[in-house]
C-alpha positions in Angstrom: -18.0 -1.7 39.8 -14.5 -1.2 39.3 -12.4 0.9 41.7 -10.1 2.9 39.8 -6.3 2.5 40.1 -4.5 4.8 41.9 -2.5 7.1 41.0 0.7 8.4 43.3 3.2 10.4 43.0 5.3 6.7 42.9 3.7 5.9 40.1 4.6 9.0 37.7 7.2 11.9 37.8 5.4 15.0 37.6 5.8 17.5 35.3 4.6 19.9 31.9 2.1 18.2 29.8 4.4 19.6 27.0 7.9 19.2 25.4 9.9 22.2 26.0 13.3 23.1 24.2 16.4 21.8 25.9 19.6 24.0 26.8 21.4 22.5 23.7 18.4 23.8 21.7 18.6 27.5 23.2 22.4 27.4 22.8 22.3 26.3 19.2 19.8 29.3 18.2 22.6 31.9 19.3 24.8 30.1 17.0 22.4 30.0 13.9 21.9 32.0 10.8 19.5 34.4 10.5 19.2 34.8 6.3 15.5 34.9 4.5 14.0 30.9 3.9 11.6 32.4 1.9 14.1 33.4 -1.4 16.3 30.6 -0.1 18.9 32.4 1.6 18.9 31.0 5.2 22.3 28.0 5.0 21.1 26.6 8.2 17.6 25.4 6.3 18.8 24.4 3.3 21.1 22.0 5.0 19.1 20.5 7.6 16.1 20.1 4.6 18.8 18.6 2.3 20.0 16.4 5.0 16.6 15.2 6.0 15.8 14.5 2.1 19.0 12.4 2.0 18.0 10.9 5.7 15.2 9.5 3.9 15.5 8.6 0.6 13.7 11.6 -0.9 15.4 14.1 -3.7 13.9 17.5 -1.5 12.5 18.4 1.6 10.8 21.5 2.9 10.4 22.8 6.9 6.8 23.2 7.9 5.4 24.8 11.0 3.2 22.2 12.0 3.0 18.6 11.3 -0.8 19.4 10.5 0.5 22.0 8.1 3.1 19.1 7.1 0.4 16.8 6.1 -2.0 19.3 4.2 0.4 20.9 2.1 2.0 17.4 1.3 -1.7 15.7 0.3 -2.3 19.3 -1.6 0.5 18.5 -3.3 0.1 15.4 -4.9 -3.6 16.1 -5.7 -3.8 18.2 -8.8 -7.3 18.1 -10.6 -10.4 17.3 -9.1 -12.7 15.2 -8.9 -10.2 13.1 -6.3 -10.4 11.3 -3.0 -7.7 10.7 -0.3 -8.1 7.0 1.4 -7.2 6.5 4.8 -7.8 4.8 8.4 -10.8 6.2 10.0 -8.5 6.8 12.8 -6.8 9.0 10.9 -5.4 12.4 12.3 -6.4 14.0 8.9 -9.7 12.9 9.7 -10.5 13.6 13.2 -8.4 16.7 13.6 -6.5 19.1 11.3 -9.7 21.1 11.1 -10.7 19.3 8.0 -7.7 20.8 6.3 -8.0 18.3 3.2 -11.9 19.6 2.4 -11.0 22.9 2.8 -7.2 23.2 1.3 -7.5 20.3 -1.3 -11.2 20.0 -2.5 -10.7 16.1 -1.7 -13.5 13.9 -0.1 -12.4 11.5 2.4 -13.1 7.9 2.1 -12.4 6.5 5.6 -11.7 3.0 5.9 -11.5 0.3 9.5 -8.8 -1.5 9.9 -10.6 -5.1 9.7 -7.7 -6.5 12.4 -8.5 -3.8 14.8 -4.6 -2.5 14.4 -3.7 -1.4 11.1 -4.8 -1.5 7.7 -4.0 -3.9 5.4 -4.2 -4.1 1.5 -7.0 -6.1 1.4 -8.9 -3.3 3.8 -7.4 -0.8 1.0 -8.5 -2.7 -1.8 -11.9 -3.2 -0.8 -12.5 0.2 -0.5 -10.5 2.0 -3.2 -12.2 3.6 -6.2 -10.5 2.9 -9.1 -13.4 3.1 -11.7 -13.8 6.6 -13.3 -17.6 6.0 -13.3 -19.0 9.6 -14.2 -20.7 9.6 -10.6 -17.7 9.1 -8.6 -14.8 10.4 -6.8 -11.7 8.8 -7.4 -9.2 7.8 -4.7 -6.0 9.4 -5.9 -4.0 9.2 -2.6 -3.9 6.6 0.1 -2.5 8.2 3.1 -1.5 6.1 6.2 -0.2 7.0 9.9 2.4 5.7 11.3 1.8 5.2 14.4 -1.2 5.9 14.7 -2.7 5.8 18.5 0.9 4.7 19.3 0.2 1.5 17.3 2.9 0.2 14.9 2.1 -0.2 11.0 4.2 -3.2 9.5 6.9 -2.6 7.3 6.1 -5.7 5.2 2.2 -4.3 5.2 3.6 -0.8 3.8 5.5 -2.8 1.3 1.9 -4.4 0.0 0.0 -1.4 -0.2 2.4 1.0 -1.6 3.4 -1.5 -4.4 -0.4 -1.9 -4.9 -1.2 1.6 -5.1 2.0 2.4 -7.4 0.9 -0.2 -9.9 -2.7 1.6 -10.0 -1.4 5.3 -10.7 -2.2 6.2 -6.8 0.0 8.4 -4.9 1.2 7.2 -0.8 1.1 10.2 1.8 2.9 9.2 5.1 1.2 11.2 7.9 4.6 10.1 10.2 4.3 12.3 12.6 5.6 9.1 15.1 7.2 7.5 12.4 10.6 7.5 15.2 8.7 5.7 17.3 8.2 2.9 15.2 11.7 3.0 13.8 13.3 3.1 17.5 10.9 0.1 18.2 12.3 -2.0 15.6 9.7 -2.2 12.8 12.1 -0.8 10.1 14.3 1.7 9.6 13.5 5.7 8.6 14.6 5.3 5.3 13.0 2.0 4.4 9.9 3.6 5.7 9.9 6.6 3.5 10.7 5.1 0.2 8.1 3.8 0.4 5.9 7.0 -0.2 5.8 9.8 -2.4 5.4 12.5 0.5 5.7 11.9 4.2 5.4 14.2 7.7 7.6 14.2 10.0 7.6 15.8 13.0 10.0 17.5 15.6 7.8 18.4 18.4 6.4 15.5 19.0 8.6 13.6 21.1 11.4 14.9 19.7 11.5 17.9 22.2 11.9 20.6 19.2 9.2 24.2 20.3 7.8 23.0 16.9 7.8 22.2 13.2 7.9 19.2 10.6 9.7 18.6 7.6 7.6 17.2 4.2 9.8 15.4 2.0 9.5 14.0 -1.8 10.1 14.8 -5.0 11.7 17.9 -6.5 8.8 18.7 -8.1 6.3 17.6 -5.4 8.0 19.6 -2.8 8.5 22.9 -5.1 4.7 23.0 -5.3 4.2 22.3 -1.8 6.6 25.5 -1.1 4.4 27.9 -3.0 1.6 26.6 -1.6 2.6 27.1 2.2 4.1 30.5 0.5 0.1 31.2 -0.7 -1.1 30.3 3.3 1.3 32.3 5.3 3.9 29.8 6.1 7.1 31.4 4.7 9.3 32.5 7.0 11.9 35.3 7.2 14.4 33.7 9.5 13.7 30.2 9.6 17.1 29.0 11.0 15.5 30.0 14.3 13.5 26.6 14.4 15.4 24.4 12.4 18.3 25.3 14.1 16.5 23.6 17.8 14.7 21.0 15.0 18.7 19.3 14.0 19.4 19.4 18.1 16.1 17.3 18.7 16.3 15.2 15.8 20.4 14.1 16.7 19.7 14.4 20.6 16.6 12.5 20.5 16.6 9.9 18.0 19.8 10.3 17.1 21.9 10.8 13.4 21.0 7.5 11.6 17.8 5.9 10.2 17.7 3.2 12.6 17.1 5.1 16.1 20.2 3.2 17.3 20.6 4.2 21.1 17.6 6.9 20.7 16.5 8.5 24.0 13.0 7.5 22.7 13.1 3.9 23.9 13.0 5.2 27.5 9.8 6.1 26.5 8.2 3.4 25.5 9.7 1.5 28.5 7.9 4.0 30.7 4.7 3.8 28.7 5.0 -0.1 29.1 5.6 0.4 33.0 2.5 2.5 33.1 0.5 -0.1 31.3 1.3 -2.6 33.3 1.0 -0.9 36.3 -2.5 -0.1 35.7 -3.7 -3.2 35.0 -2.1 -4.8 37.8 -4.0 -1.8 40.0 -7.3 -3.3 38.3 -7.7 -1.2 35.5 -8.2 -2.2 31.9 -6.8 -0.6 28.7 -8.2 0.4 25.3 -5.9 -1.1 23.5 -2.0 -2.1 23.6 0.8 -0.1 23.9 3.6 -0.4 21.4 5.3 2.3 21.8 4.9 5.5 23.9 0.5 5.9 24.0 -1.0 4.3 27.0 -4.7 4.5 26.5 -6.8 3.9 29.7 -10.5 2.5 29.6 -11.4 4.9 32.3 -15.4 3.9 31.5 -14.3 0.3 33.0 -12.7 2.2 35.9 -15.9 3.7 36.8 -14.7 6.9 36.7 -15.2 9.7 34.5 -12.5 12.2 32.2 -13.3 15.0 35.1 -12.8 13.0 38.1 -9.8 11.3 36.4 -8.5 15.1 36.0 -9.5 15.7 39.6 -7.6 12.1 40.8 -4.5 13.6 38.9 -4.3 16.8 39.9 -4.3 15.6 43.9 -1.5 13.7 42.8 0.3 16.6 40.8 -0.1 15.3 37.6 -1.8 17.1 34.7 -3.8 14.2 32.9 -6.6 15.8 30.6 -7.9 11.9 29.5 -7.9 8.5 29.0 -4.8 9.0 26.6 -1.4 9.4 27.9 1.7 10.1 25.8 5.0 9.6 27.4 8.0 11.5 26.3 11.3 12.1 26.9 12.5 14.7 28.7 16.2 15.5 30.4 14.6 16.7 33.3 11.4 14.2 33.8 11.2 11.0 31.8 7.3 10.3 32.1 5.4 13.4 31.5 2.4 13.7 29.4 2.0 15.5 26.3 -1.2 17.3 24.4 -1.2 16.3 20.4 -0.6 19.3 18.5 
């Protein structure tokens, strides 16, 4: 049997399993507005939405709660008459967690598909699976929604490029769940904006990463986003005095990836770096891993390690490390550079 790595305190700063909001984030909330998002009245909103829009290609852009929120609302949006499905990697985030937020928000049924290359789905994975045919007996897929990344894995520009031309020619809408989408821009697979013109609605996301106490932005159409607002309006997701969070959401965005679309010089690369350092590290300690690591996701086979997610949680713990399983997420942080953070 393998003899699980060890972990010291060498190996990994300790520190929170979670992001928390920096000093510039604190300081830039005393110096916010404090106006009503919900009749449009807050300034420091409507910028920082307008400016993401812009950011990425989009005409509008709306500030969620949640990147789950993010996600349902922007799928909600583009579906509007039933019978429908939403394609996407049986991977997916909207799948596996959300708390089956498209069945119960949208009506839609879910047609999961496997990525035949192990990695990311292509158009030929898409296309094999895709309902098109408006067969009495079946569900239509009306939206193909992708992650990027997803499990810290990059999807291609060039393969985005395929699908989404693919899909536009058939009358199919493209949902970007990107929560991680500046991971893959900092790694060099493509820029934010030639990401997101891509689709007609994409997530992102300021707590991941990012450092921001929480929220997403959903950006797309005029149109698609107005419906989007009443439905978040309809769920309990207007706020009163939203410049609060989006005030700390502009810090982490500008601090943390930084003001262009190509995550020139973004703090996030010190992440990957250390994910890549962990990765390494265990597998020169004897350990295998589940899969590569792109960008900040390590993912441990602990199974092969002969050890179980308890006594991995007992191993870290004697080390002062919080480490809940076999996936660790590394983010930046001012104060630690390698801690480990729970998916929202």
């Amino acid at each position: 049997m393998l003899l699980a790595p060890r972990i010291t305190e060498h190996t990994l700063h300790k520190g929170d399993i979670v992001t928390v909001p920096t000093q510039e984030m604190l300081e830039a909330v005393l110096k916010t507005t404090f106006k009503d998002d919900v009749y449009r009245e807050d300034s420091t909103t409507e910028s920082f939405q307008a400016e993401m829009a812009t950011l990425t290609g989009h005409e509008d852009a709306i500030f969620m709660l949640s990147g789950t929120m993010s996600n349902q609302l922007g799928l909600r949006a583009l579906l509007m008459q039933p019978p429908y499905s939403v394609l996407t990697d049986s991977r997916g985030h909207i799948i596996h967690y959300e708390a089956g937020g498209v069945a119960s928000l949208t009506g839609a049924s879910l047609q999961p598909v496997v990525a035949s290359n192990g990695k990311y789905l292509t158009l030929e994975d898409i296309q094999g699976k895709a309902v098109l045919d408006e067969y009495v007996q079946y569900s239509p897929t009306r939206v193909i929604s992708l992650e990027n990344t997803l499990n810290g894995l990059i999807m291609p520009l060039e393969e985005v490029r395929r699908i989404s031309t693919w899909a536009h020619q058939k009358g199919l809408k493209m949902h970007l769940d990107g929560a991680r989408l500046w991971d893959a821009v900092v790694a060099g697979a493509g820029s934010l904006l030639e990401y997101a013109r891509e689709f007609d609605t994409v997530n992102l996301c300021f707590s991941k990463g990012l450092g921001a106490p929480l929220g997403s932005i959903l950006v797309g159409s005029k149109k698609t986003i107005a419906v989007a607002r009443k439905i978040r309006q309809s769920i309990g997701g207007g706020m009163h005095q939203a410049g609060v969070l989006t005030a700390m959401a502009r810090v982490s965005l500008n601090a943390t990836f930084g003001t262009g679309v190509n995550g020139k010089g973004s703090l996030l690369a010190q992440s990957h770096k250390n994910a890549k350092y962990i990765a390494d590290l265990w597998v020169r300690l004897g350990g295998k891993l589940l899969g590569p690591t792109e960008t900040c996701m390590v993912f441990l086979d602990i199974k092969a390690a002969g050890i179980s997610r308890i006594r991995l949680e007992e191993l870290s713990a004697q080390n002062g490390l919080v480490i809940k399983n076999e996936r660790l997420v590394v983010h930046y942080r001012k104060s630690c550079q390698a801690d480990f953070e729970r998916d929202g």
